[in-house]
N, C-alpha and C positions, 0 to 999 in steps of 0.2 A: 671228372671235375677238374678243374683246371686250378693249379696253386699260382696265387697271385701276388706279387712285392712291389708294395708301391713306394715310391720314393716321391716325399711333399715334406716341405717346411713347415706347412701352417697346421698345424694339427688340429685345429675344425675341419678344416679341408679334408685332413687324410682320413678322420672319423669319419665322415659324409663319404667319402669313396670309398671304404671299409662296409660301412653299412649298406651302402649302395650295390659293392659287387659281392657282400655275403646274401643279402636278399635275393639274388637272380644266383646262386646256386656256386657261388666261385668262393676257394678257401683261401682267405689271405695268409701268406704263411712269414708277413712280416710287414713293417712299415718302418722305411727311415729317410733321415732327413738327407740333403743331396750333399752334405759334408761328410755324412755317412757313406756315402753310397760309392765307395770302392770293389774292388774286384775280389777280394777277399768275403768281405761282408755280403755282396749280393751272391757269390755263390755257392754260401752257409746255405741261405735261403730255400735252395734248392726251387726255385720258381720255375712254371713255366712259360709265366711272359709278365713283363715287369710294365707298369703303369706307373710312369712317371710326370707327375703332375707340375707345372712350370709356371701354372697362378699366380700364386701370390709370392712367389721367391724371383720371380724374372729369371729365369733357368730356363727358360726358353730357346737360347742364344744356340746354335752349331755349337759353338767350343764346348757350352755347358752340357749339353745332351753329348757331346763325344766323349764327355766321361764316364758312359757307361760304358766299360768293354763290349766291343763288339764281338770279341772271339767267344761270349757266354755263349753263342748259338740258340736265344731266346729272342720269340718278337717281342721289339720293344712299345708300347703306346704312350706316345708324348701327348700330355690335353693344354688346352690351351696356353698353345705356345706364339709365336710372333708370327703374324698374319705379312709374311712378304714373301716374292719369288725365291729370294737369294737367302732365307731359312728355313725353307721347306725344301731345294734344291739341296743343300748341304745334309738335313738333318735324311733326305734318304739317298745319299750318298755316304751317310755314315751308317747305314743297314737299320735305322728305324722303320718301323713296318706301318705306324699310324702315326700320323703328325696330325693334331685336331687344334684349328686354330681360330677354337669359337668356344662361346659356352657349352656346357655340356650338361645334361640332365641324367637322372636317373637311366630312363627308358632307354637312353643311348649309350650306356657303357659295355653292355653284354655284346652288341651289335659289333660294336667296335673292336672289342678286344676277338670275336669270333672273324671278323675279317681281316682285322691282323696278325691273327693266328695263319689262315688260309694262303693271305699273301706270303706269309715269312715261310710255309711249308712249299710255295711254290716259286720264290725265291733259290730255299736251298734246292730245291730238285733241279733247277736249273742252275744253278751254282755248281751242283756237282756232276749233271750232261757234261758243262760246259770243259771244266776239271777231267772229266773222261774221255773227250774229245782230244783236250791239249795232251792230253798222255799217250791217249794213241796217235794221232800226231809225230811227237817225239819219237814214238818208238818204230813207225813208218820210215820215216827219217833215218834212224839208227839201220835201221836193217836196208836200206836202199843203199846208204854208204857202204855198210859191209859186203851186200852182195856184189858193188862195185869193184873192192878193194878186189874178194877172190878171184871178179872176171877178167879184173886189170894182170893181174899178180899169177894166173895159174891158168886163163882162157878157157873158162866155165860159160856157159850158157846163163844166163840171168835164173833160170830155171834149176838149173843145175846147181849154181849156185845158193840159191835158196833149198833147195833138195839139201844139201850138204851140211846148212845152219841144222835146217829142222830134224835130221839126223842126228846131229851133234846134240841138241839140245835136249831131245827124246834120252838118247845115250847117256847121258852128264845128267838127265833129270833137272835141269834148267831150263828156265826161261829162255824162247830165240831173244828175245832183248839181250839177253845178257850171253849169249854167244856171239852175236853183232859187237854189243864194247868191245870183248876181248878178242874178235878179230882185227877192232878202230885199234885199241891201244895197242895189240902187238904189231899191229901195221908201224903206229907211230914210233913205236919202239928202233923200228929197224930201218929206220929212215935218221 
């Protein structure tokens, strides 16, 4: 079951999404107005995906919706928000997982909040490929300049060279990353 915090001005409104998304099986585990709605406050909450509604308060706007922290790591679903390219471009580029920029009924809030849940878990998986990728990266990098520095510095084999990291690193029970720095920095060192 999915815990739900919705952020709405109008409190008919927030009753009607309350009763809406407790009748299809979802626990709200709060409701606050978007004055409310800081980064302290929503992560009391402890939600797992926040539904913030932009009806009747005009909170629809980019600027307005980026005040929900993005670093919560929760999808967020904005409902009818401002039906143009340059609002829905912004608002998922600020990591919104649903931007709904129509009316909305009952029958459609479970749908929505389940595919914005899907997208936002498929988001981060490829948020953090992509973070694993630049790391190894980095650290290809790091150890390419090292095995340089030794082959330049001692006339090791590229091979050998690497033989020598991974030695060391097994040895020292370290990371070759970090036998790579401190051959960069004691290079720099002595230059």
């Amino acid at each position: 079951m999915k815990r739900i915090l919705i952020i709405c001005d109008a409190k008919d409104r927030a009753a009607w999404l309350k009763s809406s998304l407790e009748s299809t099986g979802f626990d709200i585990v709060g409701t606050l107005a978007w004055e409310q709605a800081d980064e302290q406050s929503i992560q009391a909450a402890s939600a797992d995906v926040i539904v913030a509604d932009a009806y009747a308060s005009g909170r629809g706007t980019p600027e307005q919706i980026s005040l929900i922290p993005a670093k919560l790591e929760v999808p967020v679903v904005v409902l009818d928000a401002q039906n143009d390219p340059r609002s829905i471009r912004e608002a998922m580029r600020a990591g919104i997982s649903a931007y709904v920029a129509h009316a909305v009924h009952d029958e459609d809030l479970s749908a929505i909040i389940q595919v914005a849940s899907a997208r936002f878990a498929e988001h981060k998986r490829l948020h953090d490929e992509l973070n694993k990728v630049k790391n190894q990266l980095a650290e290809r990098k790091l150890l390419d300049r090292a095995k340089g520095i030794l082959m330049a510095d001692h006339g090791y084999s590229e091979a050998d060279a690497y033989k020598r990291m991974r030695g060391m690193a097994m040895g020292k029970n370290k990371r070759l990353s970090e036998i790579a720095e401190a051959i960069i920095l004691a290079k720099e060192l002595s230059v």
